[in-house]
VEXDO-622283 format. One record per atom (N, C-alpha, C): residue number from 1; z, y negated, x negated; atom name; residue in one letter. Coordinates in Angstrom, 3 decimals. Layout:
N
pos->NUM | up->Z | north->Y | east->X | site->CA | code->A;
...
//
This chain:
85
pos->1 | up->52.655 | north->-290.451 | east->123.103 | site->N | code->X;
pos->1 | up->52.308 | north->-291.388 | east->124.150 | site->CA | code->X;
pos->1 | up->52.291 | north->-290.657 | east->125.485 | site->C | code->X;
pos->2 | up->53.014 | north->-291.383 | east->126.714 | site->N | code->X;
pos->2 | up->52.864 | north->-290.757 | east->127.698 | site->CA | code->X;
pos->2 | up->51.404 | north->-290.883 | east->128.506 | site->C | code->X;
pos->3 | up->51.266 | north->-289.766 | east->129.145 | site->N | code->X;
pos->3 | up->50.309 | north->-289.897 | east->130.201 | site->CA | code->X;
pos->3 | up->50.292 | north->-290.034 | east->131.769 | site->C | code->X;
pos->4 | up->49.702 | north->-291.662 | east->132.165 | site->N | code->X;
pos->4 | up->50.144 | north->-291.657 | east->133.795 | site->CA | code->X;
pos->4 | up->48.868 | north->-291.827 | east->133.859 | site->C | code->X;
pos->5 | up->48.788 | north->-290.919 | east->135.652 | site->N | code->X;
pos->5 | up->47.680 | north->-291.109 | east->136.418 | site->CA | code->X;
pos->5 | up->47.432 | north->-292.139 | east->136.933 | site->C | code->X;
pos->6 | up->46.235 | north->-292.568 | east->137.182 | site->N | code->X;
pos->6 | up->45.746 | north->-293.933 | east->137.402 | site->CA | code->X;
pos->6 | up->45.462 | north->-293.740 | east->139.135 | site->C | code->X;
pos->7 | up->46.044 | north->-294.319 | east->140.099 | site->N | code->X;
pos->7 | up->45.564 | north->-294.184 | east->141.225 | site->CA | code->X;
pos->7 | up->44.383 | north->-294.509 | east->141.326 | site->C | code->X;
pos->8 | up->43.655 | north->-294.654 | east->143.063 | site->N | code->X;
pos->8 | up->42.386 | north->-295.313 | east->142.857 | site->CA | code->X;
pos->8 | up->42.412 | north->-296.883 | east->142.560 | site->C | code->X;
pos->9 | up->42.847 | north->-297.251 | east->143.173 | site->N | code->X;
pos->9 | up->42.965 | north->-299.117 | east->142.979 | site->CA | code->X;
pos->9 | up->43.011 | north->-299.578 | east->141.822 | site->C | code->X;
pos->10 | up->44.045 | north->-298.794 | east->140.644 | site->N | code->X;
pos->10 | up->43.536 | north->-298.883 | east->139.086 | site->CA | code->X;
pos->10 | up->42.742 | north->-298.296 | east->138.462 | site->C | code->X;
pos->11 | up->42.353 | north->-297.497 | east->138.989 | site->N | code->X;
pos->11 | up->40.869 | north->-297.042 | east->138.490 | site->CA | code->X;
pos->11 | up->40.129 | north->-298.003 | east->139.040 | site->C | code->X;
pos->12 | up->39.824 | north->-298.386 | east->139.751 | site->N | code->X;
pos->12 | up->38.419 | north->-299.595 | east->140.402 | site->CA | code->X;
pos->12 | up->38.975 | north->-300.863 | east->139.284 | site->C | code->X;
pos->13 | up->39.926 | north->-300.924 | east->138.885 | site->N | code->X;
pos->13 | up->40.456 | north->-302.286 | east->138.198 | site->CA | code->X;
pos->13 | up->39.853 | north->-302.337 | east->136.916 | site->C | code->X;
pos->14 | up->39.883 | north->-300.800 | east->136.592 | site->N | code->X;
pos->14 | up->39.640 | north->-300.499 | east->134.581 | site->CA | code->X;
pos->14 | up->38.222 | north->-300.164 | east->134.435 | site->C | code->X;
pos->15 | up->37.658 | north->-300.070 | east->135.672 | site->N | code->X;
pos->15 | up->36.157 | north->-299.940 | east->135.396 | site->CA | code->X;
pos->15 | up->35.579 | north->-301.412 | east->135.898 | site->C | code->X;
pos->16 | up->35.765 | north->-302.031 | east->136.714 | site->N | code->X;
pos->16 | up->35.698 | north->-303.254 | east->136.908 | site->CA | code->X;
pos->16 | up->35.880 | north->-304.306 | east->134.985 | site->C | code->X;
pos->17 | up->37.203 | north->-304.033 | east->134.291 | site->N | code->X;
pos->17 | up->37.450 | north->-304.694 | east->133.353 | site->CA | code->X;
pos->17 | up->36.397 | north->-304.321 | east->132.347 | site->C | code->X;
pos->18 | up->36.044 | north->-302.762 | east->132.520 | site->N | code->X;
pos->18 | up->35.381 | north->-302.254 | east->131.196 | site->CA | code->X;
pos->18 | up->33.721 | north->-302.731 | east->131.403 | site->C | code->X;
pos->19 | up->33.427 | north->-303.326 | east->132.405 | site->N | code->X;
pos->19 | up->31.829 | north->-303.738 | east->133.164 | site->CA | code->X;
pos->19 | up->32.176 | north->-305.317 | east->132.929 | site->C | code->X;
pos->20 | up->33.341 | north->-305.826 | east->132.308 | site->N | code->X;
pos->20 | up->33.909 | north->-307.138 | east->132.257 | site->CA | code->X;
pos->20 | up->33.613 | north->-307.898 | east->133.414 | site->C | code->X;
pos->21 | up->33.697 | north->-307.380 | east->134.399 | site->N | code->X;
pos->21 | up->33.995 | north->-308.142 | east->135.861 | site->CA | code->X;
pos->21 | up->35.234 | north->-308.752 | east->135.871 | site->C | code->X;
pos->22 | up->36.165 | north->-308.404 | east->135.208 | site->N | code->X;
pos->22 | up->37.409 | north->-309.080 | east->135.142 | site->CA | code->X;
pos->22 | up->37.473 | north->-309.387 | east->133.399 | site->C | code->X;
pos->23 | up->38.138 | north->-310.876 | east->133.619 | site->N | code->X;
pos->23 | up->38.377 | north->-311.189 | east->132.409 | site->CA | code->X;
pos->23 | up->39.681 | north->-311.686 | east->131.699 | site->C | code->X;
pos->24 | up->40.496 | north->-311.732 | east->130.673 | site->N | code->X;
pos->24 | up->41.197 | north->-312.652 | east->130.679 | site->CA | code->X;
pos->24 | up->40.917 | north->-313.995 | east->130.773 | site->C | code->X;
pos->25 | up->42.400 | north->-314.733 | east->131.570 | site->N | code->X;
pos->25 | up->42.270 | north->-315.771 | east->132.114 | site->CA | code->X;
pos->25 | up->42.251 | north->-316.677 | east->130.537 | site->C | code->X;
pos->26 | up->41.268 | north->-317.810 | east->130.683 | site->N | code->X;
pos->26 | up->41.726 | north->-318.479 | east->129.406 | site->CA | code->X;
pos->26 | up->42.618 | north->-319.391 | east->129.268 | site->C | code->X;
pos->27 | up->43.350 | north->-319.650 | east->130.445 | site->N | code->X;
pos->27 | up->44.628 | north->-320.804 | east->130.021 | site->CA | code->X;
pos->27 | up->45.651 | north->-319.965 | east->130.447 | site->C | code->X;
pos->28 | up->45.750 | north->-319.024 | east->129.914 | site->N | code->X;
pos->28 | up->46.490 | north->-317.397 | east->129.922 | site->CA | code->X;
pos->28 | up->48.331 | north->-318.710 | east->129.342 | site->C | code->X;
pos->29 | up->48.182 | north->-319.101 | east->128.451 | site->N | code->X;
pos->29 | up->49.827 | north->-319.914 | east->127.987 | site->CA | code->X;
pos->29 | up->50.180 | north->-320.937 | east->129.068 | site->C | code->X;
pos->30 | up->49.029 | north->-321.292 | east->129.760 | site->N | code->X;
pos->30 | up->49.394 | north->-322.645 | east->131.115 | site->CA | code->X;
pos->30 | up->50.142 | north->-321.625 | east->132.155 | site->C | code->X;
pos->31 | up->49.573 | north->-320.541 | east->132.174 | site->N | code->X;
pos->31 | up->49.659 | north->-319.504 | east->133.386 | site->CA | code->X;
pos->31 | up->51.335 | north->-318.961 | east->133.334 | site->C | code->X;
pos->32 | up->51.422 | north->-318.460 | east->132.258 | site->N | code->X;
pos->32 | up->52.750 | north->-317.734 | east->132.025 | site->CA | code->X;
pos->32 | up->53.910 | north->-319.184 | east->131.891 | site->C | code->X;
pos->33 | up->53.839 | north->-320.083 | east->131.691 | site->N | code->X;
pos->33 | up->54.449 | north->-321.482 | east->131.434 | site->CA | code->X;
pos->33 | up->54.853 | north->-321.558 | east->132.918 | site->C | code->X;
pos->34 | up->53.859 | north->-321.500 | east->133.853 | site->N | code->X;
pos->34 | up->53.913 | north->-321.762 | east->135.142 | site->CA | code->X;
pos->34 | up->54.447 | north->-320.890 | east->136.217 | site->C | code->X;
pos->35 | up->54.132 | north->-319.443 | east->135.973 | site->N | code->X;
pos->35 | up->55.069 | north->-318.590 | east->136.340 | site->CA | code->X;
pos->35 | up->56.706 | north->-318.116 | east->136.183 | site->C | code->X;
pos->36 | up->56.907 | north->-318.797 | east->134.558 | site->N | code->X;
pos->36 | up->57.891 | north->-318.995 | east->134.514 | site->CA | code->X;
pos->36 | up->58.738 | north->-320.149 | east->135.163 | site->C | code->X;
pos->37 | up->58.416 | north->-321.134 | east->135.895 | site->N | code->X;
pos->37 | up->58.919 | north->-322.320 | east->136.673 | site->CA | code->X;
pos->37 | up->59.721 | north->-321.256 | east->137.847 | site->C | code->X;
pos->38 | up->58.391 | north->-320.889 | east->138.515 | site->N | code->X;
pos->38 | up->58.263 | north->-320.445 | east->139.280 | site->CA | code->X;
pos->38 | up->59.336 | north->-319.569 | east->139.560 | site->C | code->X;
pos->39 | up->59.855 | north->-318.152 | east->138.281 | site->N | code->X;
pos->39 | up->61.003 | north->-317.440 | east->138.306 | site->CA | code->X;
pos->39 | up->62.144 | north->-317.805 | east->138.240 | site->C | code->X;
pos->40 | up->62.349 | north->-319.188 | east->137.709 | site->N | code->X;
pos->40 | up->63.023 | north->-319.822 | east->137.333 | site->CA | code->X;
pos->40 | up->63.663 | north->-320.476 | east->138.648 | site->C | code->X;
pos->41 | up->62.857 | north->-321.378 | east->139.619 | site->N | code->X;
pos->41 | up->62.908 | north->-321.614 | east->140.264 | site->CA | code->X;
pos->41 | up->63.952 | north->-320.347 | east->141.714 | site->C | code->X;
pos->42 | up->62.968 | north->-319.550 | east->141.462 | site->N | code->X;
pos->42 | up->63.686 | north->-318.184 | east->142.476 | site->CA | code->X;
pos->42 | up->65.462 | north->-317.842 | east->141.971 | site->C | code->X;
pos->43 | up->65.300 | north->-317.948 | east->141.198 | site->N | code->X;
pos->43 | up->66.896 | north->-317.290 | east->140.430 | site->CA | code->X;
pos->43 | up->67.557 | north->-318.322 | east->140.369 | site->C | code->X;
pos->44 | up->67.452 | north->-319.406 | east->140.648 | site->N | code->X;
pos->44 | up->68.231 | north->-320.128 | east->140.660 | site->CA | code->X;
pos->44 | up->68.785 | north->-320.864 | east->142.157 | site->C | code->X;
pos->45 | up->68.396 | north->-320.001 | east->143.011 | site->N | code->X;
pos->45 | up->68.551 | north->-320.496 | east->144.396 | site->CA | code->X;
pos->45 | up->69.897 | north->-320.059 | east->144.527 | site->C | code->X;
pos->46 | up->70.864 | north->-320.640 | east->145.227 | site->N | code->X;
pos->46 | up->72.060 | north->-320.581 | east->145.792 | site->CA | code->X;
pos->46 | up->72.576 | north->-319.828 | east->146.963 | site->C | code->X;
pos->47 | up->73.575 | north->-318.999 | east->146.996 | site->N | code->X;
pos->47 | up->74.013 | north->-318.017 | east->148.317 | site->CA | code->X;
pos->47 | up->74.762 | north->-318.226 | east->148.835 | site->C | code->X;
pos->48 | up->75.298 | north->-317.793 | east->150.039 | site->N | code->X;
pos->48 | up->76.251 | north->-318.071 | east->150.580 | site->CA | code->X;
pos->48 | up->77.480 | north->-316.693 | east->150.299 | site->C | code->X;
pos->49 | up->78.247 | north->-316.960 | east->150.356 | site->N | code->X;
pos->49 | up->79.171 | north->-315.903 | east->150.029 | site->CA | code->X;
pos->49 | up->80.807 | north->-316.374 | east->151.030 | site->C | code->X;
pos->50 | up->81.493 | north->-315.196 | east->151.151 | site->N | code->X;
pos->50 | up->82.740 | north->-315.286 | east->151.906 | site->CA | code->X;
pos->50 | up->84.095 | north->-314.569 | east->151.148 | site->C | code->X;
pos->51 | up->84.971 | north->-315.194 | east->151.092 | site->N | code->X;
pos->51 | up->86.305 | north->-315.286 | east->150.324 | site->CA | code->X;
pos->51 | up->87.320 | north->-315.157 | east->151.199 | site->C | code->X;
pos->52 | up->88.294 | north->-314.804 | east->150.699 | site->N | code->X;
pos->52 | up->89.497 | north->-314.780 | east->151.516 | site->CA | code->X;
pos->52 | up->90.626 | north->-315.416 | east->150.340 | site->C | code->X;
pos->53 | up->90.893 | north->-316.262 | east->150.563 | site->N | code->X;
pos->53 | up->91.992 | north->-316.634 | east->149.717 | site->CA | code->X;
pos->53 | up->93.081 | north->-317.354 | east->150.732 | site->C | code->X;
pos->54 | up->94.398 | north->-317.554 | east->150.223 | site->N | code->X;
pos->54 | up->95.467 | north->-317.771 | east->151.206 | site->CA | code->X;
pos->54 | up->95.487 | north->-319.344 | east->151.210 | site->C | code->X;
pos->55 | up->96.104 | north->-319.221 | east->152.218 | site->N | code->X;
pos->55 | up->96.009 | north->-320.961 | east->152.958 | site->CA | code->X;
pos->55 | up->96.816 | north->-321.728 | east->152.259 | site->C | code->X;
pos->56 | up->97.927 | north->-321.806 | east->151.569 | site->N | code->X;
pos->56 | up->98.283 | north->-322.433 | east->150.535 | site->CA | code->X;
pos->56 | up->97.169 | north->-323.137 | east->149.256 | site->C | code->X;
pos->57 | up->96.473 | north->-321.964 | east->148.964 | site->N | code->X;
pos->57 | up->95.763 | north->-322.116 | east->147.993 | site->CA | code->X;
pos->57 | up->94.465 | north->-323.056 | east->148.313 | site->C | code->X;
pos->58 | up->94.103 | north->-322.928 | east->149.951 | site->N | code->X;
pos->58 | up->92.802 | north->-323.061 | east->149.970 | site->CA | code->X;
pos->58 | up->93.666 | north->-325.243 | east->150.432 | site->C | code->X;
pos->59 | up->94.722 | north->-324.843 | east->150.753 | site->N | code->X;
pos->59 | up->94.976 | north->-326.331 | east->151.024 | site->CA | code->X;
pos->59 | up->94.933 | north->-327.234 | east->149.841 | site->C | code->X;
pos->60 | up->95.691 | north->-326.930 | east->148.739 | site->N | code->X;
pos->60 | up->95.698 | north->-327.183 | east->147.035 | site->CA | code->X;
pos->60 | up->94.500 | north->-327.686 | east->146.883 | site->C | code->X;
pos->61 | up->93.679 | north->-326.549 | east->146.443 | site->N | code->X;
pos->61 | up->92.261 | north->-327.194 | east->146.617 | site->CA | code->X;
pos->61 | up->91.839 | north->-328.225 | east->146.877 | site->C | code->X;
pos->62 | up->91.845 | north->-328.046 | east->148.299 | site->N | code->X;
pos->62 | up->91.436 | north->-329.056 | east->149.443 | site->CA | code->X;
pos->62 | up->92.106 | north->-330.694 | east->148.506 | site->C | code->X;
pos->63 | up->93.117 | north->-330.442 | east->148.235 | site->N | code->X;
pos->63 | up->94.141 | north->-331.731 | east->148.025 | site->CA | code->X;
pos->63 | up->92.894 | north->-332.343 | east->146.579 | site->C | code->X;
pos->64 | up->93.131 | north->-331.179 | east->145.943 | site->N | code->X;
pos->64 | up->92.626 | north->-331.435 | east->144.086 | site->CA | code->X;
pos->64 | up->90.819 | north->-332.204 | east->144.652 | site->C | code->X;
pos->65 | up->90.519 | north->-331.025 | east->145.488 | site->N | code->X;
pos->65 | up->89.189 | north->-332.133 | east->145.650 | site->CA | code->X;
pos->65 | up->89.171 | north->-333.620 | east->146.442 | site->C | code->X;
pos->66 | up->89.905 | north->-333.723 | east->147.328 | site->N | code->X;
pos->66 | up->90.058 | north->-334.694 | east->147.604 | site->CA | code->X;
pos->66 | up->90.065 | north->-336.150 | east->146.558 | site->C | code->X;
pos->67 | up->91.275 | north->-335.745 | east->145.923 | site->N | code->X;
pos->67 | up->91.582 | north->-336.287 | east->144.414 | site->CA | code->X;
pos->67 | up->90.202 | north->-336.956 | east->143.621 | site->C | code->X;
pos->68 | up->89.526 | north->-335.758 | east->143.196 | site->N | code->X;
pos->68 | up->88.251 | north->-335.793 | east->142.676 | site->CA | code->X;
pos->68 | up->87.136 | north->-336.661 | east->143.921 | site->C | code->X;
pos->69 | up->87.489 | north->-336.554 | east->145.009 | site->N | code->X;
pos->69 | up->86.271 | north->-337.335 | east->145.610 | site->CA | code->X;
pos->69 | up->85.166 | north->-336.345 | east->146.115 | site->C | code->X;
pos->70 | up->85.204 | north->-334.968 | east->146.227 | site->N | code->X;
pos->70 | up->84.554 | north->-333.725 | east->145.908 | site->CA | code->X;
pos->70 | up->84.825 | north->-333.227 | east->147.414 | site->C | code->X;
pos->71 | up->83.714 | north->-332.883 | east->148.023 | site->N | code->X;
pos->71 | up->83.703 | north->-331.825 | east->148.684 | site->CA | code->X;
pos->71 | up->84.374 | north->-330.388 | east->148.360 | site->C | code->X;
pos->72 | up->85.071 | north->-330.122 | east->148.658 | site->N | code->X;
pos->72 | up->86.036 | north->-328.568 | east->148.497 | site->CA | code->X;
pos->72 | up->85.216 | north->-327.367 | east->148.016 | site->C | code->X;
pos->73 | up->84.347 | north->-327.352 | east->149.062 | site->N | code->X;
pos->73 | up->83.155 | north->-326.330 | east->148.549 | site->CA | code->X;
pos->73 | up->82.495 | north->-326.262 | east->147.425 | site->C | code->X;
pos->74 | up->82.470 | north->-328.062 | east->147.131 | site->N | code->X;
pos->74 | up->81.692 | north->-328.267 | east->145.864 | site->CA | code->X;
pos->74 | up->82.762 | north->-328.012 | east->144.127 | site->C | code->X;
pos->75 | up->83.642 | north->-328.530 | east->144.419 | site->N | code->X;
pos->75 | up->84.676 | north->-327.924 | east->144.051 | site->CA | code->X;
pos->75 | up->85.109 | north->-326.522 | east->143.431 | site->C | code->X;
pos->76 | up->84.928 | north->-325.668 | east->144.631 | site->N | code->X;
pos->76 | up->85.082 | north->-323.932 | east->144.581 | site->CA | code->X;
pos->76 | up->83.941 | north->-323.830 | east->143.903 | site->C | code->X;
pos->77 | up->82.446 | north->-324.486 | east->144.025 | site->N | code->X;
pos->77 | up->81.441 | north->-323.678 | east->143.456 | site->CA | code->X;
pos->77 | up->81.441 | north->-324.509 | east->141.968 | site->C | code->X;
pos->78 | up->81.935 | north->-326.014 | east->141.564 | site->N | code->X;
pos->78 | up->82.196 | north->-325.875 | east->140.312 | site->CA | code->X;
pos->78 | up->83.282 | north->-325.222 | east->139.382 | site->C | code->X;
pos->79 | up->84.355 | north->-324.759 | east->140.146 | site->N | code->X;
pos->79 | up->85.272 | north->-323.793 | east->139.397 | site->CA | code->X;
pos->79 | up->84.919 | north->-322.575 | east->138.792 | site->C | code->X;
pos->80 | up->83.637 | north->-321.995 | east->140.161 | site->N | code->X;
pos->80 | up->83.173 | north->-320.731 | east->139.803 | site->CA | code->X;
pos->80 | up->81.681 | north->-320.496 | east->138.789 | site->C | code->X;
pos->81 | up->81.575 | north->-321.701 | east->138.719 | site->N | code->X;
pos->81 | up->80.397 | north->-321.688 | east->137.488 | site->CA | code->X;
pos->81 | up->80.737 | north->-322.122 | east->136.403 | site->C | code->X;
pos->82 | up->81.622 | north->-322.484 | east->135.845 | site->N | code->X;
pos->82 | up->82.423 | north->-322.988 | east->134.678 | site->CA | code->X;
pos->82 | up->83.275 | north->-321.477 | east->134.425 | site->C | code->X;
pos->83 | up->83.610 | north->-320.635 | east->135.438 | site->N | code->X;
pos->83 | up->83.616 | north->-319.706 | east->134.640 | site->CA | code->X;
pos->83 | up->82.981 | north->-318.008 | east->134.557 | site->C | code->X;
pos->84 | up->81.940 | north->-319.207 | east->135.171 | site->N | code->X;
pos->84 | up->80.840 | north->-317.644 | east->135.024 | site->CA | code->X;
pos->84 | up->79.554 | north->-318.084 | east->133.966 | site->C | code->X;
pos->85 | up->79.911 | north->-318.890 | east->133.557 | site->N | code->X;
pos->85 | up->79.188 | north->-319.101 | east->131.509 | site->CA | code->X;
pos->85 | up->79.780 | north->-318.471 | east->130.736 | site->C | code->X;
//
């Protein structure tokens, strides 16, 4: 087993816990349920990103979404998640 030093702030934490000033939380499964939204939420936020592709191509596109009724962009970003599963 390794050994790490405990700064002060975890030391005040583990003597605090061992005086049971701190406790576990008891809806400890609501908590982690909820934090997971939460991560969930973060990672799934959307970026902006920049491409260079040639003007032929980006016109095509343009045409195919049209077709579809689709914003172009929306388009490029469903092409690129269909094949990033």
């Amino acid at each position: 087993m390794k050994y790490y030093e405990l700064d002060k702030y975890e030391k005040e934490i583990l003597k605090d816990y061992d005086k049971r000033k701190i406790v576990p939380n008891p809806n400890l499964k609501v908590e982690i349920k909820r934090l997971k939204i939460y991560a969930k939420a973060t990672l799934d936020k959307t970026k902006n990103i920049n491409i260079r592709i040639s003007e032929r191509d980006l016109w095509k596109v343009k045409a195919l979404a049209l077709e579809k009724g689709l914003p172009y962009q929306t388009l490029i970003s469903s092409i690129v998640h269909q094949h990033a599963q």
